[in-house]
MARDRENDREN-645052 format. One record per residue (C-alpha): residue number from 1; residue in three letters; z, x, y. Coordinates in steps of 0.02 Angstrom, whole numbers, plus 50000, padded with zeros to 5 digits. Layout:
BEGIN
NUM/ALA/Z/X/Y
...
END
This chain:
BEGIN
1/UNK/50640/51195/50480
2/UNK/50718/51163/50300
3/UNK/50611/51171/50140
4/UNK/50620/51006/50034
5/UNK/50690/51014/49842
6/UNK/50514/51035/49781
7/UNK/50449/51166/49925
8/UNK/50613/51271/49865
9/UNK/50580/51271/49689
10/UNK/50398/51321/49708
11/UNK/50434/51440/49823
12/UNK/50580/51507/49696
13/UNK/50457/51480/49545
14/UNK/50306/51606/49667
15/UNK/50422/51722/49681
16/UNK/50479/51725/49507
17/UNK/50291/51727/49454
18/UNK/50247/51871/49586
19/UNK/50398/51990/49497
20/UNK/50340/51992/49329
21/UNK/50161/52003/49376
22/UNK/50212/52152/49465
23/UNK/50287/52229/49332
24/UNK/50183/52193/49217
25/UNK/50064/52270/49309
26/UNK/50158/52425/49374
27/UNK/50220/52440/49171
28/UNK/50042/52457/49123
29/UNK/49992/52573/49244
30/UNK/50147/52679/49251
31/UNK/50068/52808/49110
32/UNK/49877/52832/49191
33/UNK/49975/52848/49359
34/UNK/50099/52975/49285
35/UNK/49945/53086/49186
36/UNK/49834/53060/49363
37/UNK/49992/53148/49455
38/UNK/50041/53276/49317
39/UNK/49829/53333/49336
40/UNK/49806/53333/49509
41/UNK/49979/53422/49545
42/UNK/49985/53513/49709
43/UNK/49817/53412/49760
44/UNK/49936/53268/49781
45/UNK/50013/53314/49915
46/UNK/49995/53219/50077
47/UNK/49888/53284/50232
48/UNK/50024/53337/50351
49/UNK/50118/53413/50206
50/UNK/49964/53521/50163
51/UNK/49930/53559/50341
52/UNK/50117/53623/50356
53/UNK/50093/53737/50197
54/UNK/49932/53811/50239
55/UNK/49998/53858/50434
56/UNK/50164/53912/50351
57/UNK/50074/54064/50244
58/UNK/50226/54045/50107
59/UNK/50086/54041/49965
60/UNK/50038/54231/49922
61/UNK/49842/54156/49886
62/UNK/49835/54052/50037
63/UNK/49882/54214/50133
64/UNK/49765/54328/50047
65/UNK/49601/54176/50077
66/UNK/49641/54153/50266
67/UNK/49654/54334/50306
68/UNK/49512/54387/50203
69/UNK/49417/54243/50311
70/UNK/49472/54306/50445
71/UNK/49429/54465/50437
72/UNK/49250/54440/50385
73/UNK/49225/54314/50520
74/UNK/49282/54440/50642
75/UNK/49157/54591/50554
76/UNK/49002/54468/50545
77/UNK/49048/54410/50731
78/UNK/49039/54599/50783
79/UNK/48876/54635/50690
80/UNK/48790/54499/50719
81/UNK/48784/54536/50892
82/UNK/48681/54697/50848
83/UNK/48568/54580/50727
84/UNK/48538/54460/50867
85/UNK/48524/54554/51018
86/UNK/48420/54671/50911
87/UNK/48321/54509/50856
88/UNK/48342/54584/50660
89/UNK/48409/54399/50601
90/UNK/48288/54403/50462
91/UNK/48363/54564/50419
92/UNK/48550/54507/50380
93/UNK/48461/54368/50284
94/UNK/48360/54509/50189
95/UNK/48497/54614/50147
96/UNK/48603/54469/50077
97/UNK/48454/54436/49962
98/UNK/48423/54594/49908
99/UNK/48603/54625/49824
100/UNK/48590/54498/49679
101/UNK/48503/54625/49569
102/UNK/48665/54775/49613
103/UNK/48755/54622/49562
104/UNK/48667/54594/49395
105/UNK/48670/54778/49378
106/UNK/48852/54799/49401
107/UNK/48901/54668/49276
108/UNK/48784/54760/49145
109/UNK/48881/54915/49177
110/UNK/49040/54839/49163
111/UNK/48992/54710/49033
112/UNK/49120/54586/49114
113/UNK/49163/54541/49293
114/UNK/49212/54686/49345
115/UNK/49257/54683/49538
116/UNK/49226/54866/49576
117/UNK/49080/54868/49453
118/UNK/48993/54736/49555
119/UNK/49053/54807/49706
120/UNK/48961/54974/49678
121/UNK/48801/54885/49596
122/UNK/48781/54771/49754
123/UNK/48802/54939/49865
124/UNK/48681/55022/49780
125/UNK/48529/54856/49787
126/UNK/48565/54824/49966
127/UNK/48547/55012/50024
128/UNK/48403/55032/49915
129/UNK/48338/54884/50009
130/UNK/48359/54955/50159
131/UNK/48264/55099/50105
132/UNK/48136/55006/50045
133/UNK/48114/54933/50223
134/UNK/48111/55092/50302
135/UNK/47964/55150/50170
136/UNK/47845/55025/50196
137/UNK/47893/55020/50405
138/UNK/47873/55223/50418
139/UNK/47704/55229/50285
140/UNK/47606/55064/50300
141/UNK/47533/54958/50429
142/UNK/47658/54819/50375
143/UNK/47762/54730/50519
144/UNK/47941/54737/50488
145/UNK/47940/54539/50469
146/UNK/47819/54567/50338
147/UNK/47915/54712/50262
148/UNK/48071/54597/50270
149/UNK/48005/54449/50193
150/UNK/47935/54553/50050
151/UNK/48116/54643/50011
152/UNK/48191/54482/50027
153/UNK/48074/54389/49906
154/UNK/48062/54545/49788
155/UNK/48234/54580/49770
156/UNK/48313/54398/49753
157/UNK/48185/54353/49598
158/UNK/48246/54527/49515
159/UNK/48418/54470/49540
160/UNK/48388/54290/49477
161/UNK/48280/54353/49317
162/UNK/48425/54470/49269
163/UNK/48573/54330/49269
164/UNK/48452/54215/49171
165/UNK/48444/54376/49050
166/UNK/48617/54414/49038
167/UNK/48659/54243/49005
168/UNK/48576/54242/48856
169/UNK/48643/54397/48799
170/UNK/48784/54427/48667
171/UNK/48918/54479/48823
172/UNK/48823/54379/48935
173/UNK/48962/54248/48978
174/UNK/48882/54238/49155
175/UNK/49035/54107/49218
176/UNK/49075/54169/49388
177/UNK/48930/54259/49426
178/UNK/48877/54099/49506
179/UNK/49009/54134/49643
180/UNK/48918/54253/49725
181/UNK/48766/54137/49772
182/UNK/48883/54019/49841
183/UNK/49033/54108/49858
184/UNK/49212/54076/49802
185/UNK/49350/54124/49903
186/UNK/49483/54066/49784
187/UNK/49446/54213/49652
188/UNK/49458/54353/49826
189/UNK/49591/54461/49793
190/UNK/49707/54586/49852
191/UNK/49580/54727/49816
192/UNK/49428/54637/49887
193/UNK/49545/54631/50065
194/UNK/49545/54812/50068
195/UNK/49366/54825/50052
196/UNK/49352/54711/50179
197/UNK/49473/54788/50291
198/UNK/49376/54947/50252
199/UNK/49236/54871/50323
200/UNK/49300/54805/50471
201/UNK/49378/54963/50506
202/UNK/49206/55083/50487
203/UNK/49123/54949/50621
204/UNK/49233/54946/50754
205/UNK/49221/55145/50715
206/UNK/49059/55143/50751
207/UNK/49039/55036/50869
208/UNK/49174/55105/50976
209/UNK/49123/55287/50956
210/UNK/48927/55262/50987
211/UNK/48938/55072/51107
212/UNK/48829/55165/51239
213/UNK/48699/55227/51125
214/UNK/48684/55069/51028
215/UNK/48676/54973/51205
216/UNK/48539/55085/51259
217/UNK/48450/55108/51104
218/UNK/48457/54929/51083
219/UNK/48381/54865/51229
220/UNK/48269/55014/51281
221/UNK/48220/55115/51153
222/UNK/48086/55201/51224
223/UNK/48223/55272/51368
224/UNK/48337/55322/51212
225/UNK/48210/55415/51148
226/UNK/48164/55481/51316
227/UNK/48342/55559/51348
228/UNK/48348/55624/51173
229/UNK/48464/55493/51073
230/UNK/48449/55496/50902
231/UNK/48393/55319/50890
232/UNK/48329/55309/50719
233/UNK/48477/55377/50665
234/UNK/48586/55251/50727
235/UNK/48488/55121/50667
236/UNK/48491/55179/50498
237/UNK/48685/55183/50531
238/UNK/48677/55015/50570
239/UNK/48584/54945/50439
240/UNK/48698/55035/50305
241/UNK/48854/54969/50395
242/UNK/48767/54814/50393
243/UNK/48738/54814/50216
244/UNK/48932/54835/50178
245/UNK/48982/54702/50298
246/UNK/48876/54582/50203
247/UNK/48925/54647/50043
248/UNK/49102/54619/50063
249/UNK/49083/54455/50126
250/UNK/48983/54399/49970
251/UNK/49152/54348/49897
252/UNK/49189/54223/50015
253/UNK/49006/54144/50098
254/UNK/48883/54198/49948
255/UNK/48701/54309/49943
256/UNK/48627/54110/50018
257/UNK/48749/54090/50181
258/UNK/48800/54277/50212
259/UNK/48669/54291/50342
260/UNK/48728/54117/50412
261/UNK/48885/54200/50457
262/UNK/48816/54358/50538
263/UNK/48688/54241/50627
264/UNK/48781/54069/50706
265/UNK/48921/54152/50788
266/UNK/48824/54304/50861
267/UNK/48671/54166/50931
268/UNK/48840/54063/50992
269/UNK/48920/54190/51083
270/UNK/48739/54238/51163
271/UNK/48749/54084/51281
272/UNK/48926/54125/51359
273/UNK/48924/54318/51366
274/UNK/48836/54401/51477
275/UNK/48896/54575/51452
276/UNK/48877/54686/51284
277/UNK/49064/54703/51271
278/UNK/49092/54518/51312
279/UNK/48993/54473/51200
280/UNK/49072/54583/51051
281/UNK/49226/54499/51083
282/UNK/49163/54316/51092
283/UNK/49046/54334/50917
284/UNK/49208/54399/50839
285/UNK/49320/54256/50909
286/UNK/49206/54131/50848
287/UNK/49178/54218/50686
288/UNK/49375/54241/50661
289/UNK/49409/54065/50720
290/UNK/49250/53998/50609
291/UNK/49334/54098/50444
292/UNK/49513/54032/50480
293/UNK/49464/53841/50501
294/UNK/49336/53836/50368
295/UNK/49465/53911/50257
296/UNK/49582/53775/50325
297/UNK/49475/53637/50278
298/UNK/49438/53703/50112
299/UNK/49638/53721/50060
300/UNK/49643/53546/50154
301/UNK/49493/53438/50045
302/UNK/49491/53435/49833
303/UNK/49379/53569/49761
304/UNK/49269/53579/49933
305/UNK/49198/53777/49951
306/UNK/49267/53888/50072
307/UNK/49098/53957/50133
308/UNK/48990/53842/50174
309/UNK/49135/53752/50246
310/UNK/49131/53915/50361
311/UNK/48963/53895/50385
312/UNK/48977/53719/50441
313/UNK/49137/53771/50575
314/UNK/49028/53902/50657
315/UNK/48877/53795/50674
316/UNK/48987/53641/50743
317/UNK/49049/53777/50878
318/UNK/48865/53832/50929
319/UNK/48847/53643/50938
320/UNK/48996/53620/51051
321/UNK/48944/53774/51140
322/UNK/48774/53714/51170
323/UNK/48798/53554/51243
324/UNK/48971/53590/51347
325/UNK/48940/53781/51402
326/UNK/48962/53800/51588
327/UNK/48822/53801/51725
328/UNK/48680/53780/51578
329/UNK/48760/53647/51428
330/UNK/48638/53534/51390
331/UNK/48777/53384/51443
332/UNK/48781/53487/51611
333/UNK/48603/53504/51640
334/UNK/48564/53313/51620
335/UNK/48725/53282/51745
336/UNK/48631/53400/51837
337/UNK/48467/53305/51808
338/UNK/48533/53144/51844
339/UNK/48630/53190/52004
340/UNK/48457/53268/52078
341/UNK/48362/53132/52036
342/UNK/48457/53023/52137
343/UNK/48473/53147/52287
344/UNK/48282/53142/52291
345/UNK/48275/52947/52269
346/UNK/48391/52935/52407
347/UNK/48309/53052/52519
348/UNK/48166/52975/52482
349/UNK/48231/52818/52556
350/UNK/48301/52895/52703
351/UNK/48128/52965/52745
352/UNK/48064/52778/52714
353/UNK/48183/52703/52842
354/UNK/48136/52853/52964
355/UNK/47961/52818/52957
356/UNK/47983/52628/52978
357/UNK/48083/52663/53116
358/UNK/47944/52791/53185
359/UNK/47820/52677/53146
360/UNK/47921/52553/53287
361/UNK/47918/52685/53399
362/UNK/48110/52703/53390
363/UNK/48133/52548/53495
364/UNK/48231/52438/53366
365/UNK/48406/52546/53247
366/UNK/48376/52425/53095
367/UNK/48229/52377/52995
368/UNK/48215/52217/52864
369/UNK/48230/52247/52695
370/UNK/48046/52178/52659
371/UNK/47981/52321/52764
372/UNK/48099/52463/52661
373/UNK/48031/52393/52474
374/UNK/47848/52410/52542
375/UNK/47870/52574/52602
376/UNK/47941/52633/52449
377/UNK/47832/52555/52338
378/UNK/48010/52452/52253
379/UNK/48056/52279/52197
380/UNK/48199/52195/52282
381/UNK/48324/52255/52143
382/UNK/48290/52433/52133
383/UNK/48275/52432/52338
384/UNK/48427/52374/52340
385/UNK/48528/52489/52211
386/UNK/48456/52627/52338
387/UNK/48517/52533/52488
388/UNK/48687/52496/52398
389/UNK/48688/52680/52353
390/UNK/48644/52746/52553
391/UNK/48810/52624/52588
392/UNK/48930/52693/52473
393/UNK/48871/52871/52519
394/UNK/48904/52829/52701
395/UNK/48701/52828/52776
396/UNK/48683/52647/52784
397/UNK/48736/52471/52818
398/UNK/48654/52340/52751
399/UNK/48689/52150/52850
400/UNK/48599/51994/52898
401/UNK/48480/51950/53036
402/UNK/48575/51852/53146
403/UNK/48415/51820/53232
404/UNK/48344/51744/53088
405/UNK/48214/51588/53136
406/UNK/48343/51424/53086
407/UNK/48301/51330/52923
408/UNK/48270/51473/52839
409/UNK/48372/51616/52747
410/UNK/48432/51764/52829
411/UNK/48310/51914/52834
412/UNK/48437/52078/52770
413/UNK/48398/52218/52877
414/UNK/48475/52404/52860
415/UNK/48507/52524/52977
416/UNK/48557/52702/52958
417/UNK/48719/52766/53004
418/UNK/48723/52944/53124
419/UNK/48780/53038/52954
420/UNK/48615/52939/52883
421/UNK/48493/52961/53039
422/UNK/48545/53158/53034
423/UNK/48513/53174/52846
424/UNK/48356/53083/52876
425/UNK/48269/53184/53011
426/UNK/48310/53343/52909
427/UNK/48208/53287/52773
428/UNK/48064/53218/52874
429/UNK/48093/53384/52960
430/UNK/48058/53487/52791
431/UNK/47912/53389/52752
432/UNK/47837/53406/52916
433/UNK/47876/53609/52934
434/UNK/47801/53640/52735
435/UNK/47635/53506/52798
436/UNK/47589/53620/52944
437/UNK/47642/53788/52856
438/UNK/47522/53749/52717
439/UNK/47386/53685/52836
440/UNK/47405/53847/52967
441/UNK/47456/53977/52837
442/UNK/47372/53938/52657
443/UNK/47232/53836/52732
444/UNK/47248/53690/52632
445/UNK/47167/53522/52717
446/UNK/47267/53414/52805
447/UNK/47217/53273/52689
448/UNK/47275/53369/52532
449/UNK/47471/53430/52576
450/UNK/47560/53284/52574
451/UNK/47598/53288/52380
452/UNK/47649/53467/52374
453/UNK/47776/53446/52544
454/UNK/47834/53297/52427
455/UNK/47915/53395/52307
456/UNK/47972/53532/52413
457/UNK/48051/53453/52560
458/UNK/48211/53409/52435
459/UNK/48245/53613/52397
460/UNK/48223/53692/52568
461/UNK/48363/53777/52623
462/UNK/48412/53798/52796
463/UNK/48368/53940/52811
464/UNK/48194/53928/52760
465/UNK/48166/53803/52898
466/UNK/48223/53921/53013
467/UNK/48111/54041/52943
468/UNK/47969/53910/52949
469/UNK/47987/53884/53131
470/UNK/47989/54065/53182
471/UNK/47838/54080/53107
472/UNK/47736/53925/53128
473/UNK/47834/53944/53325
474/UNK/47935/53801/53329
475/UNK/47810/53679/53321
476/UNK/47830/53478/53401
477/UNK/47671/53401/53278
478/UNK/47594/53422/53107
479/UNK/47458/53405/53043
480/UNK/47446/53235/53061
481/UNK/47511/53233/53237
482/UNK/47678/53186/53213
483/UNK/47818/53228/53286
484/UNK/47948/53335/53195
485/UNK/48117/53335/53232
486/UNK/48180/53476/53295
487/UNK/48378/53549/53283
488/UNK/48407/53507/53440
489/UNK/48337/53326/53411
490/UNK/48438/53290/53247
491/UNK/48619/53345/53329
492/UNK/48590/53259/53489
493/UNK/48527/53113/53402
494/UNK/48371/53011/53437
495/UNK/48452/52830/53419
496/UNK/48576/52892/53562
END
């Protein structure tokens, strides 16, 4: 189609118009956009690009923050496991309290942010906590909750009293300080790795050399004691490697998450392992893998904080772990739920259509629908969901009365398939069996077992019945004087 004179001009004149709007606009924004890129710099750069850096390692920092993550995830993983299984959570979460004041102390020393200064100052608050909770444990009444929860307390308003001192102090320029009650893993450097590879090193030390004490001292320490272990000694051991693991972690998680980290993956990796060993390996997976993609997302987002970040990762994963573990998830256990439920619905209507059946004394193989929803207590819709159900699972048919008086709709009727009669007299067979054992063996009244052989009859195994009718004899009634359907019966059929 061809534009007119006029439609070509306007169209000529809009684009015109559209041009030097453009510019004009792109002219006036040209110098905010050109300061805006010269600030952000690197922070510019698009997702995928800073994806591809960070995996890449080229960047000496980005190197020294992911390993350092890394590495701590993979030390609180591994002693964690010993806080956790040695339910001493609140411990981990004491000790990272308790080394603010070494940390106020250290800068005092130093008079400046001193890395090693702080480093020794934290050492010395967090095993003086430690002894602390041994003093009051060993010479007062005190539970060790107690005893925690008073170090804790005690030791974090010290440490928060002193930086509010030193910040008003002549030296006192307390910026930075701040990074170890949140953490900062940008400022962790070369040094701090080796402290932290130190650690790492000393606890997989320890923990190799002395598993099989820790393992029994751990989870019987009455027996350690019994066999001559020195039990207190390795706890003490513990606790002081403890203390460095959460000290050298300050850096990157803070004195407020520290115990997050030694907690999560530990509590995570106590639904899948079911060994000690296994479940070393998994807390320390989870704590590596937690360090590496909270460190990730930190390099990935503007000015977002590596440690809580962590924090975040390793609680997502107990999250994931929770609801998708095998055999006990909570996604598999209400599969689980919902699959049983309709077992025992449709057993339930099985044993409905049995006892209609019985109630005809087996002379007709069908029964109408209207006599199926009274039995089981259902309206036409749900009745037939269960009757649809019994078809698609191969027990039933469902099809019209051909019979049917004439003027008048077409009664449905069901009958049971030899799959579906089978099925059915094994469950009327269970109920039965459990009746008469209760009656003969716990001597419950007749009148009073019916509810109880209602919810067993659906989790007898085979071999219980057989066990059943060895020792009730093989018996042809219950209680009720019934017949019940013996082996023999259900394989040879009783609509044959």
């Amino acid at each position: 189609m061809k534009l007119g004179l006029e439609n070509f001009h306007f169209a000529g004149g809009f684009s015109v118009i559209s041009k030097i709007l453009l510019g004009g606009v792109f002219t006036l924004l040209l110098p905010q956009v050109l300061s805006a890129e010269q600030i952000r710099g690197p922070e510019s750069i698009e997702f995928f690009d800073r994806a591809m850096r960070f995996f890449e390692m080229r960047d000496h920092s980005v190197r020294v923050v992911a390993l350092g993550s890394v590495l701590i995830g993979i030390s609180c993983g591994m002693m964690g496991s010993y806080v956790v299984t040695r339910k001493l959570s609140l411990f981990g979460d004491t000790l990272s309290h308790a080394v603010l004041p070494g940390i106020a102390i250290g800068f005092l020393w130093a008079e400046s942010k001193d890395n090693l200064a702080l480093l020794l100052g934290a050492s010395f608050a967090g095993f003086l906590g430690v002894a602390c909770i041994s003093l009051l444990k060993k010479f007062t009444k005190i539970s060790q909750d107690s005893a925690l929860g008073i170090v804790l307390s005690g030791f974090y308003a010290v440490g928060i009293c002193m930086l509010t001192r030193i910040q008003k102090m002549d030296f006192g320029n307390q910026s930075g300080l701040d990074t170890y009650l949140f953490g900062q893993v940008s400022a962790l450097s070369t040094n701090d790795l080796i402290g932290v590879c130190a650690s790492l090193v000393l606890i997989t030390l320890f923990i190799t050399l002395n598993y099989k004490e820790l393992l029994i001292s751990g989870f019987d320490p009455e027996y350690a004691r019994s066999v001559r272990l020195p039990a207190d000694i390795l706890q003490y051991l513990l606790w002081a490697l403890l203390a460095f693991c959460v000290i050298t972690s300050l850096q990157v998680v803070g004195v407020i998450l520290a115990s997050a980290l030694l907690i999560i993956p530990a509590a995570s990796a106590s639904l899948l392992a079911k060994r000690m060993s296994s479940y070393l390996c998994i807390a320390a997976s989870l704590g590596a893998i937690s360090g590496l993609v909270g460190a990730f997302l930190s390099f990935l987002g503007e000015r977002l904080p590596t440690g809580p970040l962590i924090v975040l990762t390793a609680s997502f994963l107990f999250l994931l772990i929770l609801v998708f573990r095998p055999h006990h998830g909570i996604l598999v256990c209400w599969v689980k739920s919902r699959l049983q439920s309709h077992r025992i619905a449709m057993e339930n209507t099985l044993k409905a259509i049995y006892q209609v059946i019985e109630r005809h004394n087996f002379s007709e193989t069908s029964i109408r629908m209207e006599e199926l929803m009274q039995r089981r207590n259902l309206g036409s819709g749900e009745c037939m969901k269960e009757v649809n159900r019994l078809s698609r699972s191969g027990f039933a048919t469902a099809s019209l009365d051909p019979h049917s008086p004439s003027g008048l709709p077409p009664e449905k009727r069901v009958s049971l398939t030899p799959k579906g009669w089978e099925y059915a007299c094994r469950i009327v067979r269970n109920h039965r069996l459990w009746e008469l054992y209760l009656t003969n063996e716990a001597r419950y009244a007749p009148d009073h077992v019916h509810e109880d052989a209602e919810k067993i009859e659906h989790v007898l195994g085979e071999e219980t019945i057989r066990e059943l009718e060895r020792i009730l004899s093989n018996p042809r009634r219950d209680p009720h004087g019934k017949l019940i359907p013996s082996l023999v019966d259900i394989e040879r059929g009783w609509l044959g």
